[in-house]
C-alpha positions as CSV (number, residue, x, y, z in Angstrom):
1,X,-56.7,-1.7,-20.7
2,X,-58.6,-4.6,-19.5
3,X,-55.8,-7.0,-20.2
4,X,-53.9,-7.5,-17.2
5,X,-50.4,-8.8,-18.9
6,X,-50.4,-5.7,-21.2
7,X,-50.5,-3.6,-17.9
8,X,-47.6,-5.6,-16.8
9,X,-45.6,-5.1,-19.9
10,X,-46.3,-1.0,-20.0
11,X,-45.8,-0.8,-16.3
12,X,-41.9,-2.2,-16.7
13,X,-41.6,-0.9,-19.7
14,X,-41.9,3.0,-17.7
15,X,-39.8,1.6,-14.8
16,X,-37.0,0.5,-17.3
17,X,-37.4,4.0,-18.9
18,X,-37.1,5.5,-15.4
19,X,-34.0,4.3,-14.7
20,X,-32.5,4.9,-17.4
21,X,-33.4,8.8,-17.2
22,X,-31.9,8.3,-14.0
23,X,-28.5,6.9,-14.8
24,X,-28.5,9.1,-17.4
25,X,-28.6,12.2,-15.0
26,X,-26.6,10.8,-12.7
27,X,-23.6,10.3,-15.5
28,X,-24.3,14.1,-16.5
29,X,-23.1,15.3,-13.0
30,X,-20.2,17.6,-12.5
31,X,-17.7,17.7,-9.9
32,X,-15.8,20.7,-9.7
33,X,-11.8,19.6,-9.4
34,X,-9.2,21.2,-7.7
35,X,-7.1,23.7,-10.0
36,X,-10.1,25.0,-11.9
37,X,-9.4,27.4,-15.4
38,X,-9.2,30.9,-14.1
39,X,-9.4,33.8,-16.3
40,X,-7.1,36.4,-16.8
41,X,-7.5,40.1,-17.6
42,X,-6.1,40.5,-21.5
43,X,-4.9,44.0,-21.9
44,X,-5.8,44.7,-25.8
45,X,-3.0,47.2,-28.0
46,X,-3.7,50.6,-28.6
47,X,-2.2,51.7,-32.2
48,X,-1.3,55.4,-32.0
49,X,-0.8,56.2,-35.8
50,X,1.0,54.3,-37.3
51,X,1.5,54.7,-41.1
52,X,2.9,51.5,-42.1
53,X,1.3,47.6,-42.3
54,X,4.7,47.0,-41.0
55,X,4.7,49.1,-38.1
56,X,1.6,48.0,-36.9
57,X,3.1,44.3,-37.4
58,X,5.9,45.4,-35.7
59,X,3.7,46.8,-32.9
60,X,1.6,44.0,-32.3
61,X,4.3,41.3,-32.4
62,X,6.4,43.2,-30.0
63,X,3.1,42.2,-27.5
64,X,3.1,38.5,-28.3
65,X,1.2,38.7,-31.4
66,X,2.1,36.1,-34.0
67,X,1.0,35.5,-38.0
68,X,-0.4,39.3,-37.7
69,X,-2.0,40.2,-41.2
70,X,-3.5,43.9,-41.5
71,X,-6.1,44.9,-43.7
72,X,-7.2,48.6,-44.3
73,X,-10.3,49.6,-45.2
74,X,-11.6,53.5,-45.8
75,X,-12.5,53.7,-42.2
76,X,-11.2,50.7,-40.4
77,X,-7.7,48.5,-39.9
78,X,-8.4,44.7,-39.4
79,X,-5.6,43.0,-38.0
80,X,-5.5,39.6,-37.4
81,X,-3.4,37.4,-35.6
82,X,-2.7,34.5,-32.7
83,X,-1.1,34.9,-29.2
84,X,-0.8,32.3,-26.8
85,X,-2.4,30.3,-29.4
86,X,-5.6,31.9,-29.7
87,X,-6.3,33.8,-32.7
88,X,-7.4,37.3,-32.2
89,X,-9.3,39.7,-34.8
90,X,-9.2,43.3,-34.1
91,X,-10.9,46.2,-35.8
92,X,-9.1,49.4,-35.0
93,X,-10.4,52.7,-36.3
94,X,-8.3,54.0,-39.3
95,X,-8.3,57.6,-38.5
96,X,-7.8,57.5,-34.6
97,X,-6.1,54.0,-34.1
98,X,-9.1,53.2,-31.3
99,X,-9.9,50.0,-30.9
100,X,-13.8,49.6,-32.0
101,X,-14.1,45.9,-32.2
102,X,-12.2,42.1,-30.8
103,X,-13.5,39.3,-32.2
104,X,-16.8,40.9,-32.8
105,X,-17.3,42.2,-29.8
106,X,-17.6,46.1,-28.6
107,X,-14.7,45.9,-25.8
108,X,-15.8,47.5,-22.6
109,X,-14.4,51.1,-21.5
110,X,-13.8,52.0,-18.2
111,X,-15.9,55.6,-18.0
């Protein structure tokens, strides 16, 4: 670069860049607020037998479940639902009624 006007223009052109980077960072900052989310412990239903669809709609809706819908398969239930606006899947085992799976997720056992 033996032109000294093109050294110029390259030389701004990073300093403009720069500061954008920066501005850009800065708007990307969080504060943390007063009154922040917490979460809460969610206690998931146990089904202990139950021989109807209805009875395990029955169950479930009794423990703020809404628009439950149960599916059996050979070896598990899948029941479906929403409560407090959050919609739930849970894969129970059909021959015990233990809960294997929520939302996809292996729950965690205390033992």
């Amino acid at each position: 670069m033996t032109n000294p006007i093109a050294s110029l223009k390259l030389g701004g052109a990073a300093a403009v860049l720069t500061a954008l980077m920066a501005t850009a960072s800065l708007a990307q900052t969080a504060v943390p607020t007063e009154g922040m989310t917490t979460i809460e412990e969610v206690q998931f239903p146990t089904l202990d037998g139950f021989a109807t669809d209805q009875e395990v709609i029955d169950s479930l809706s009794a423990q703020g479940y809404e628009n439950v819908v149960v599916l059996r398969g050979p070896e598990t239930l899948i029941v479906s639902g929403e409560r407090g606006g959050l919609p739930t899947e849970l894969i129970f085992s059909a021959t015990d009624g233990t809960l294997l799976m929520v939302d996809g997720i292996e729950p965690v056992t205390d033992g």
